[in-house]
TORKOL-4160 file (C-alpha; in steps of 0.2 Angstrom, whole numbers, padded with zeros to 4 digits, m for minus):
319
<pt num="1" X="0000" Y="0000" Z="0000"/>
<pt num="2" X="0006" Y="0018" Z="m0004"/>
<pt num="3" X="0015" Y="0027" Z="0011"/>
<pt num="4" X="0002" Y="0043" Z="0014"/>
<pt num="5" X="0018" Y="0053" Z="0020"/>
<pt num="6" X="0025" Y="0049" Z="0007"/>
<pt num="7" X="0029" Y="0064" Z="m0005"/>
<pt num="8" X="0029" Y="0063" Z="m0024"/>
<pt num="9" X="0044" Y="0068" Z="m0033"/>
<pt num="10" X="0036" Y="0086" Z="m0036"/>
<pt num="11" X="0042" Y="0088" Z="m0016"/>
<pt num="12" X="0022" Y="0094" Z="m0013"/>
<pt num="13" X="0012" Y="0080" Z="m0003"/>
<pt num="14" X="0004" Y="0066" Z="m0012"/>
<pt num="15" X="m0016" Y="0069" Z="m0017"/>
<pt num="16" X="m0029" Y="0062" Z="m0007"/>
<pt num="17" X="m0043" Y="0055" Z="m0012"/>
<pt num="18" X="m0062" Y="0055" Z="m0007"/>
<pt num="19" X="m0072" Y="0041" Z="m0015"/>
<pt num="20" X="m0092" Y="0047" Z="m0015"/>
<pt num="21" X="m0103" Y="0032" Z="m0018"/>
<pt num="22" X="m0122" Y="0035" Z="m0024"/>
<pt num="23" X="m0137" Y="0020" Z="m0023"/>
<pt num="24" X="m0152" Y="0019" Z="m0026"/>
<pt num="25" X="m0161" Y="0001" Z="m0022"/>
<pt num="26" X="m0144" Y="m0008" Z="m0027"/>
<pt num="27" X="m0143" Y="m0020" Z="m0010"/>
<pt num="28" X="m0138" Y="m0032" Z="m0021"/>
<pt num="29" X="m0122" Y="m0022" Z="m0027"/>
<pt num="30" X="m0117" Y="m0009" Z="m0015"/>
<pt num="31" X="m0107" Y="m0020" Z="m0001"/>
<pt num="32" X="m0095" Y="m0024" Z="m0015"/>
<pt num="33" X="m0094" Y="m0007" Z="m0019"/>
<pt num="34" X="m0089" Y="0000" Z="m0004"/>
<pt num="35" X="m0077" Y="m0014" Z="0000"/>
<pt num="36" X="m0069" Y="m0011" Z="m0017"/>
<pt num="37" X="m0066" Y="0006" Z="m0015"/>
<pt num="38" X="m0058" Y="0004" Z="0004"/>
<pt num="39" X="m0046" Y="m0012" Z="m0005"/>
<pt num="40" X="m0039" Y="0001" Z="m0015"/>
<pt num="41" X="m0018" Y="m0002" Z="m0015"/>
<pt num="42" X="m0018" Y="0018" Z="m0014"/>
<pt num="43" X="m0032" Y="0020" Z="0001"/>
<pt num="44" X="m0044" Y="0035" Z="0000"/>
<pt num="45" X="m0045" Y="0046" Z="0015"/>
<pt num="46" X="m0064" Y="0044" Z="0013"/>
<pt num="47" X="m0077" Y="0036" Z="0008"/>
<pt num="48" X="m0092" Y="0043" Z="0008"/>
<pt num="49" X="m0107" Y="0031" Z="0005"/>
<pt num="50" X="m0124" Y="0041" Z="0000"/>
<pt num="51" X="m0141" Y="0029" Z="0002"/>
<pt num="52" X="m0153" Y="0039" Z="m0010"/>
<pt num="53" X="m0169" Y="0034" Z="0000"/>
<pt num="54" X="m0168" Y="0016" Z="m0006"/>
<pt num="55" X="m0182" Y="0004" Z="m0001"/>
<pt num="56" X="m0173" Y="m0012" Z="m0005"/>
<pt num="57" X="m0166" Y="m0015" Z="0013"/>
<pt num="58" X="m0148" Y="m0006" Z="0006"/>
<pt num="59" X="m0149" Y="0007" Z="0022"/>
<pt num="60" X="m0149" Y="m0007" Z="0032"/>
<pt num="61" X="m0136" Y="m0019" Z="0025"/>
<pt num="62" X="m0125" Y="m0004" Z="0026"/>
<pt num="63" X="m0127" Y="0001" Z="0044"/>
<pt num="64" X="m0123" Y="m0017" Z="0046"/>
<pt num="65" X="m0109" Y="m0021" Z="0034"/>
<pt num="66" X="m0099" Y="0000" Z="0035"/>
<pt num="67" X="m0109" Y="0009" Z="0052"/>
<pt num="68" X="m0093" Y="0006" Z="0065"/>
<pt num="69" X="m0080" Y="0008" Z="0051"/>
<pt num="70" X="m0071" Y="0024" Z="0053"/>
<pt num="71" X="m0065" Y="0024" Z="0036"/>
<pt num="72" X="m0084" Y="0028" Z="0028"/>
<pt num="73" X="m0096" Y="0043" Z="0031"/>
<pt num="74" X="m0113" Y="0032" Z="0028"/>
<pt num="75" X="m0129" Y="0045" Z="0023"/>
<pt num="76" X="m0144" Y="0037" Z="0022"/>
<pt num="77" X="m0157" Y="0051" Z="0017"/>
<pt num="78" X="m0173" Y="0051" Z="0008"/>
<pt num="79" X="m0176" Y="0052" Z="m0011"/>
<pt num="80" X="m0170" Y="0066" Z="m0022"/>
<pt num="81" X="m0162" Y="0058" Z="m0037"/>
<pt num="82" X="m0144" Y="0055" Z="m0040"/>
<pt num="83" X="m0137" Y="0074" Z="m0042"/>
<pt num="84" X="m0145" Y="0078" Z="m0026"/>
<pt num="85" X="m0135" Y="0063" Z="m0019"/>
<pt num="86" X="m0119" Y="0068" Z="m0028"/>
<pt num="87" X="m0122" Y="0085" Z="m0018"/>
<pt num="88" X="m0125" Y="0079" Z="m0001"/>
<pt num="89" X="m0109" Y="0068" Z="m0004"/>
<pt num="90" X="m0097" Y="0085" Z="m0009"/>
<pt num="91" X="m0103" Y="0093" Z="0006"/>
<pt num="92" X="m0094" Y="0081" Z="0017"/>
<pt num="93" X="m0075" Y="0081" Z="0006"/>
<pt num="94" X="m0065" Y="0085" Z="0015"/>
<pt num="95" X="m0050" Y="0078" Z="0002"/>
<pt num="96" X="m0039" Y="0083" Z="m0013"/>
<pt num="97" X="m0047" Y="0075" Z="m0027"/>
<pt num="98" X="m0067" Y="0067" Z="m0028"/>
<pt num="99" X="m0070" Y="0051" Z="m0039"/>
<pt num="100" X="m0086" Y="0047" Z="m0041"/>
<pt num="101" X="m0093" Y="0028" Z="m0040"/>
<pt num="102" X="m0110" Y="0022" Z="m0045"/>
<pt num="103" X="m0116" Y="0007" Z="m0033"/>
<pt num="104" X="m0119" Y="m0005" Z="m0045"/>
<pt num="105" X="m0099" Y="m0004" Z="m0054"/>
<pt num="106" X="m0082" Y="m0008" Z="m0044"/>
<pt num="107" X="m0065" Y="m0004" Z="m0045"/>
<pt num="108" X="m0048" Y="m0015" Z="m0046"/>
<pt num="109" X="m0036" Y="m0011" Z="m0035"/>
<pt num="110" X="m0024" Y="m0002" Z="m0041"/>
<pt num="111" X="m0037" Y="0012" Z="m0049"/>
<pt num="112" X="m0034" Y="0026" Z="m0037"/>
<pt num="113" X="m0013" Y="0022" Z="m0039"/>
<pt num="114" X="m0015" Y="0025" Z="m0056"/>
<pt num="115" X="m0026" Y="0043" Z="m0055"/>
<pt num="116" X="m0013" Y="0046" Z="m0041"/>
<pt num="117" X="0003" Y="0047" Z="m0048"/>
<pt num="118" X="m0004" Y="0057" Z="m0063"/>
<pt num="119" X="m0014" Y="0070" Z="m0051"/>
<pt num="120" X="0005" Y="0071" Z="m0041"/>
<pt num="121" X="0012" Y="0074" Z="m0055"/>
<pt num="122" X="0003" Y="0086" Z="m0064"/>
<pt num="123" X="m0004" Y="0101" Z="m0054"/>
<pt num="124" X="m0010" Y="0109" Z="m0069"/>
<pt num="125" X="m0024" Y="0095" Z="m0074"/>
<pt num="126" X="m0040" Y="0095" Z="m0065"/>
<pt num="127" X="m0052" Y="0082" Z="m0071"/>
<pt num="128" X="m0046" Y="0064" Z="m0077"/>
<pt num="129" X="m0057" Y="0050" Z="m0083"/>
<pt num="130" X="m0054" Y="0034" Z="m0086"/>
<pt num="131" X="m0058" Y="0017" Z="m0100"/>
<pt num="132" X="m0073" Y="0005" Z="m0094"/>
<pt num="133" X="m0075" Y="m0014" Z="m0092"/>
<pt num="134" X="m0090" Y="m0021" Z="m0094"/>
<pt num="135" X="m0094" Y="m0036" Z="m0084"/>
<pt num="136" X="m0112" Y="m0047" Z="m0079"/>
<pt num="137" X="m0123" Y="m0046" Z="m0095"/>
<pt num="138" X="m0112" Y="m0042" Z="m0107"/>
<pt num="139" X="m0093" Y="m0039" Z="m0110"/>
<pt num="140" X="m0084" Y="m0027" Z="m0119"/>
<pt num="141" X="m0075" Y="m0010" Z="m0114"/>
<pt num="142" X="m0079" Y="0008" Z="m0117"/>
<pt num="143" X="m0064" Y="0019" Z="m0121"/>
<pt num="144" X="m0061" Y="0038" Z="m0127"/>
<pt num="145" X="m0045" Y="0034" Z="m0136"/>
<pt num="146" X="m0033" Y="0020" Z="m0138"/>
<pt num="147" X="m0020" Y="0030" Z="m0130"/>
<pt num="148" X="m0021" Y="0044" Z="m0113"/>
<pt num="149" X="m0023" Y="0061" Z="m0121"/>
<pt num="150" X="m0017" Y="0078" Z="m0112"/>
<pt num="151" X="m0034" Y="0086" Z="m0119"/>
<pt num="152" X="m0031" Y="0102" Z="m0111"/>
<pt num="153" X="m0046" Y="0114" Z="m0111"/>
<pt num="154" X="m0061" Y="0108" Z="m0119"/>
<pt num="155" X="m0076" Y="0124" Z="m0114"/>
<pt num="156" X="m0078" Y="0132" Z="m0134"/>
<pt num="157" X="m0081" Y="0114" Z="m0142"/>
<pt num="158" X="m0091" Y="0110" Z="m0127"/>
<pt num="159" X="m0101" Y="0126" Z="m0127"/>
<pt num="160" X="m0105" Y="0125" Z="m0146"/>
<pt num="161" X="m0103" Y="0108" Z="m0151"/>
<pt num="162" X="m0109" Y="0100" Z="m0137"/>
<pt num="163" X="m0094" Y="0087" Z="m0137"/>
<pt num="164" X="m0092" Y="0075" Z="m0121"/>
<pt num="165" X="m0075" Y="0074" Z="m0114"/>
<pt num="166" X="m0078" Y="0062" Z="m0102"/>
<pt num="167" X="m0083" Y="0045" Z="m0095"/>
<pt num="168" X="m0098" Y="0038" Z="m0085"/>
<pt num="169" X="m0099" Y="0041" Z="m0067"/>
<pt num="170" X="m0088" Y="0029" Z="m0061"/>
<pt num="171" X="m0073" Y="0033" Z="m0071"/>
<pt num="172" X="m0074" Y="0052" Z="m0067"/>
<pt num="173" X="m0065" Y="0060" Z="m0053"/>
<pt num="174" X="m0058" Y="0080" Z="m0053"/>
<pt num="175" X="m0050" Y="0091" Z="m0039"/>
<pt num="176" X="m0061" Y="0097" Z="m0026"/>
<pt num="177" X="m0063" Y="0113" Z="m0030"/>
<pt num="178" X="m0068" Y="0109" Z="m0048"/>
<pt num="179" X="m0083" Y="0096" Z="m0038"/>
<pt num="180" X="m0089" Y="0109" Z="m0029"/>
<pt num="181" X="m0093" Y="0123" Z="m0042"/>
<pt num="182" X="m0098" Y="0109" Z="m0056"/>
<pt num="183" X="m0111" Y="0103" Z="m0042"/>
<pt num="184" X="m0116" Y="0120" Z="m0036"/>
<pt num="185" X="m0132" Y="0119" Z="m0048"/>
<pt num="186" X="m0149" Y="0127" Z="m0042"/>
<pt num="187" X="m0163" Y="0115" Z="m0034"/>
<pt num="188" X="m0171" Y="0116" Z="m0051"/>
<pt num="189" X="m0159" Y="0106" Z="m0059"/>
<pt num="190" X="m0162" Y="0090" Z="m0048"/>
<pt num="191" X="m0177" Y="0085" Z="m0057"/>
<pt num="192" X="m0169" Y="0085" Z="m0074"/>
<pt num="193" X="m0154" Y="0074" Z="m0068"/>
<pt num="194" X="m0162" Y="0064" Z="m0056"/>
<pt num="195" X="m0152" Y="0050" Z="m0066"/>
<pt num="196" X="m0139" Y="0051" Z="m0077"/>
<pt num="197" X="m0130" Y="0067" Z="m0067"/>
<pt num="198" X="m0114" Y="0063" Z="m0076"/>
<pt num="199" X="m0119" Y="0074" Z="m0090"/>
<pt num="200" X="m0116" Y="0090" Z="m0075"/>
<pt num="201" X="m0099" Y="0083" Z="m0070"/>
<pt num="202" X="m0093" Y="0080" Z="m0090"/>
<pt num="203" X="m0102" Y="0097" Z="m0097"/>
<pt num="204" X="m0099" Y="0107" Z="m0079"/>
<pt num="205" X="m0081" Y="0103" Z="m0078"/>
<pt num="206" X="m0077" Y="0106" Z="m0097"/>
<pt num="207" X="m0087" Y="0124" Z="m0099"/>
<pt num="208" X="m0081" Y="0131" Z="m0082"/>
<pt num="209" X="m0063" Y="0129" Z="m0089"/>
<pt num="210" X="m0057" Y="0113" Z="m0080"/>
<pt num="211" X="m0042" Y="0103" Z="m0089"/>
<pt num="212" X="m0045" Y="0088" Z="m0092"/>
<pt num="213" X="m0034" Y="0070" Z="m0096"/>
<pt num="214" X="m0041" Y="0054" Z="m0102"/>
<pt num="215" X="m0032" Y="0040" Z="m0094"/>
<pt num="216" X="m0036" Y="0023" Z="m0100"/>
<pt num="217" X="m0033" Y="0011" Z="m0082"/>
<pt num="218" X="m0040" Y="m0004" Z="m0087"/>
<pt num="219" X="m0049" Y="m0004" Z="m0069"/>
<pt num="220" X="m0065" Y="0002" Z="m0070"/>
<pt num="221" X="m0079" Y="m0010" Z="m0072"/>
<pt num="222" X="m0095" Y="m0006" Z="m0076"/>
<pt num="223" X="m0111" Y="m0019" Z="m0072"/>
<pt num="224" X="m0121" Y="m0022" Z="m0087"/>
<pt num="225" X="m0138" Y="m0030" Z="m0078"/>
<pt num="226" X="m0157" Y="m0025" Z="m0083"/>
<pt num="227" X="m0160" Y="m0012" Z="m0071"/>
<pt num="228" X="m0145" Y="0002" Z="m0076"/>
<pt num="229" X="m0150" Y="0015" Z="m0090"/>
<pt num="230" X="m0140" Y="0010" Z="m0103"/>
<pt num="231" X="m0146" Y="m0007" Z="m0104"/>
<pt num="232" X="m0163" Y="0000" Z="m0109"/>
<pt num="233" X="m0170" Y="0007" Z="m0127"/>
<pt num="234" X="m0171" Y="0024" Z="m0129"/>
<pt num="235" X="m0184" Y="0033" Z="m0138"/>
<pt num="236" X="m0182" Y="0048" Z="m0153"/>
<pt num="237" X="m0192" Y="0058" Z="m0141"/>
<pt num="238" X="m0182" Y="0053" Z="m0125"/>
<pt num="239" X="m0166" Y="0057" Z="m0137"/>
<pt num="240" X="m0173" Y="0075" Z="m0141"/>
<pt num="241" X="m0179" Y="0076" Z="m0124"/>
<pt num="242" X="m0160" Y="0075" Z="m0118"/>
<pt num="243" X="m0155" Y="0085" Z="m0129"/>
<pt num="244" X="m0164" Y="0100" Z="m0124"/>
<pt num="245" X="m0161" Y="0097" Z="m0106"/>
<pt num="246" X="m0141" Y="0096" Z="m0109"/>
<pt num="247" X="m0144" Y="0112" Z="m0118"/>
<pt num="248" X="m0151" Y="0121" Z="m0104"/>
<pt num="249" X="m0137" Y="0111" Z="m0092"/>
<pt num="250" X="m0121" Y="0118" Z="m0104"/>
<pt num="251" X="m0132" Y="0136" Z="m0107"/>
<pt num="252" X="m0131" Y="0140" Z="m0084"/>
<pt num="253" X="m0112" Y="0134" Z="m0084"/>
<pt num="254" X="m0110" Y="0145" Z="m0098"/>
<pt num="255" X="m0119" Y="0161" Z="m0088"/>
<pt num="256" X="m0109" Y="0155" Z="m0073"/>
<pt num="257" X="m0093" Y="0155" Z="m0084"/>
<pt num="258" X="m0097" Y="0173" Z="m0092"/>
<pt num="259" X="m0097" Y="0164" Z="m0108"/>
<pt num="260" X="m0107" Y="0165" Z="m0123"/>
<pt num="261" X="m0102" Y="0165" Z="m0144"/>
<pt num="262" X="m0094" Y="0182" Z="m0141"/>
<pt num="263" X="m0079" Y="0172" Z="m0131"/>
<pt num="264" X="m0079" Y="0157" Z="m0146"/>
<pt num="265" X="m0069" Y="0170" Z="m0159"/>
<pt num="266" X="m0059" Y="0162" Z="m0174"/>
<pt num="267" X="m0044" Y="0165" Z="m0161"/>
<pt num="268" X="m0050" Y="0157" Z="m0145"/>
<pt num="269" X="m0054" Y="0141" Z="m0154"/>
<pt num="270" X="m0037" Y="0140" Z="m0162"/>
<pt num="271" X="m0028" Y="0145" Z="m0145"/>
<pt num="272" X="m0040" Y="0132" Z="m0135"/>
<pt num="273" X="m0034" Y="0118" Z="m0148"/>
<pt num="274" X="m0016" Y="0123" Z="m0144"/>
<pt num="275" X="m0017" Y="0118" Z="m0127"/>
<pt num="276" X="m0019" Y="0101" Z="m0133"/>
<pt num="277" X="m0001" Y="0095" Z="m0134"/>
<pt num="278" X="m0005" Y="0079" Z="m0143"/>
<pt num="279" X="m0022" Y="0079" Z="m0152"/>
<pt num="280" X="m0029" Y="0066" Z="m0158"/>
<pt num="281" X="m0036" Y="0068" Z="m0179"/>
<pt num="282" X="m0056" Y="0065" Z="m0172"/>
<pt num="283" X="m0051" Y="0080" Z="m0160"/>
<pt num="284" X="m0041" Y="0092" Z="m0176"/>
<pt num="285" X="m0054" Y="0091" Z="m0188"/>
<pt num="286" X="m0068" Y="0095" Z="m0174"/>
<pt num="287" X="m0057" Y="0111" Z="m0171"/>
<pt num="288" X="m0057" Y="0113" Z="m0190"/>
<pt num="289" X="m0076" Y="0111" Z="m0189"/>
<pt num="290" X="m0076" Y="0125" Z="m0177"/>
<pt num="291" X="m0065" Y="0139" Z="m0186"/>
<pt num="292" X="m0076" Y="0136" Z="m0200"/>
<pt num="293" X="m0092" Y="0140" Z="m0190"/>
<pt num="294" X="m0085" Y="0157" Z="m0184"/>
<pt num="295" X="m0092" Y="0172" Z="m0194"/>
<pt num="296" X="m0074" Y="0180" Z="m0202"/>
<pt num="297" X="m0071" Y="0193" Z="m0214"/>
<pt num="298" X="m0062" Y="0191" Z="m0227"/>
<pt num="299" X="m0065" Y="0173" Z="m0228"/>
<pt num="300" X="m0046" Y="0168" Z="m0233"/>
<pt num="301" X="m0043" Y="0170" Z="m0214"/>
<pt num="302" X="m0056" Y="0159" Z="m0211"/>
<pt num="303" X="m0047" Y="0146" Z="m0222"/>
<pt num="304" X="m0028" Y="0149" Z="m0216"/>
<pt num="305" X="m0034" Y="0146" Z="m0199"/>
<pt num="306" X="m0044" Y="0130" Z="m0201"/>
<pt num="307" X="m0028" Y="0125" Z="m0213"/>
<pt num="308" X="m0015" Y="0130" Z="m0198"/>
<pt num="309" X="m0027" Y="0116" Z="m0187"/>
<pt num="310" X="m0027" Y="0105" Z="m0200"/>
<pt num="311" X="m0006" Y="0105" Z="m0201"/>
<pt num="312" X="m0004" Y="0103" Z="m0186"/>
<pt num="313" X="m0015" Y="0089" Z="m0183"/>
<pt num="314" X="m0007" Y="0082" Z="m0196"/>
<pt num="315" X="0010" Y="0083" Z="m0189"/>
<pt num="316" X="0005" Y="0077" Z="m0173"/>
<pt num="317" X="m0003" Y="0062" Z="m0180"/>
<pt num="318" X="0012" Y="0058" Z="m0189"/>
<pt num="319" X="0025" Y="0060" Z="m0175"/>
């Protein structure tokens, strides 16, 4: 196990960890959770156990199983959907870095040693996610890129695009800071993310100007089963419906952020592309895409700066 006196070779100390778990009715699921997340080679200071008012006997296998350990904060609370739950659990960090876990996923153990030595190492990032096994009903993985990616800041292609630089819950964590002003969302917003809160921590982080990293661990393992959302069919209507809902969830981070078109100039999508030491060619032609939206005049400029991307992708893809 880690040493937690142990300082990293920056000199500052090594990054803590809280681990906030969220269930909802998943009795069958959430010990192995919990366990999983205190097994971890590099142990969590916390670990924060949020009961979303669950009616499946959960609270009580939990007092049972985690009540007298010291190591978890157990909230049992009633109903109010999982970003309410996600809230109530960053009002008890009290560490450097918040990963999130849904109940019904789990983590091999060396997950938090492989977000560790990146978050010790790099000051400058604040939000990493990571690659997705799935296990149960089906198999199979879910991954961003074949490779980690330095994706530096993401807010213009976020804002206009709508792109997703992120993971599912259970593969996100960020700095504690960057938790609490993603999650500081008005009461109104628990009815629209009752489930599938995610969409605040991906969008949230990415428009409020977080960096991000993708880190592909191989340790995150997602439970395909009947009950989870992306085992089910979705309807056109429920896909529109979605839509307009992560419009209006992007559109408050944006007036939070003081950010609207006039910050997504021909200029400030080719500089945020620059922070992006390596990009991939999916992630250069999207900030081609975007020079090519921006009103300019005369058009050439318009052209030499989506060509300017375009090198430069190219280059990196080659290197």
């Amino acid at each position: 196990m880690t040493n937690p006196d142990e300082k990293p070779a920056t000199g500052r100390p090594p990054t803590t960890f809280a681990v906030i778990v969220t269930s909802y009715n998943y009795r069958a699921f959430v010990a192995e959770a919990v366990e999983k997340a205190l097994a971890q080679t590099r142990a969590p200071i916390q670990v924060i156990v949020v009961d979303d008012g669950s009616t499946d006997g959960s609270d009580e296998l939990l007092r049972q199983r985690f009540g007298a350990d010291p190591r978890v904060t157990l909230v049992c609370a009633p109903n109010g959907g999982q970003l309410h739950a996600f809230q109530r659990g960053i009002a008890l960090l009290d560490a450097d870095v918040a990963c999130f876990l849904d109940s019904d996923d789990c983590w091999e153990p060396d997950y938090l040693a492989r977000l560790g030595a990146l978050y010790d190492a790099r000051a400058d990032v604040d939000f990493v996610f990571s690659d997705m096994q799935y296990f149960d009903q089906r198999e199979g993985d879910l991954s961003f890129h074949a490779r980690e990616l330095d994706l530096g800041y993401t807010a213009i292609s976020t804002y206009v695009l709508t792109c997703w630089y992120g993971a599912p819950t259970s593969a996100v964590s960020m700095r504690a800071g960057w938790a609490r002003r993603v999650l500081d969302l008005p009461e109104a917003f628990r009815a629209d993310w009752r489930t599938s809160p995610d969409n605040c921590l991906v969008y949230g982080a990415s428009v409020l100007g977080a960096r991000k990293y993708y880190l592909p661990t191989g340790c995150v393992r997602y439970r395909m089963h009947g009950n989870n959302a992306w085992a089910s069919n979705r309807s056109a209507e429920q896909g529109y419906l979605n839509l307009i809902r992560t419009r209006r969830l992007i559109g408050h981070y944006a007036h939070v952020a003081g950010f609207d078109d006039t910050a997504c100039d021909i200029k400030a999508c080719k500089y945020e592309y620059r922070t992006k030491p390596r990009p991939p060619w999916f992630e250069t032609t999207r900030y081609a895409r975007l020079v090519m939206m921006r009103r300019v005049w005369p058009l050439w400029r318009k052209w030499e700066f989506a060509l300017s991307v375009l090198a430069r992708g190219w280059k990196s893809r080659r290197a």
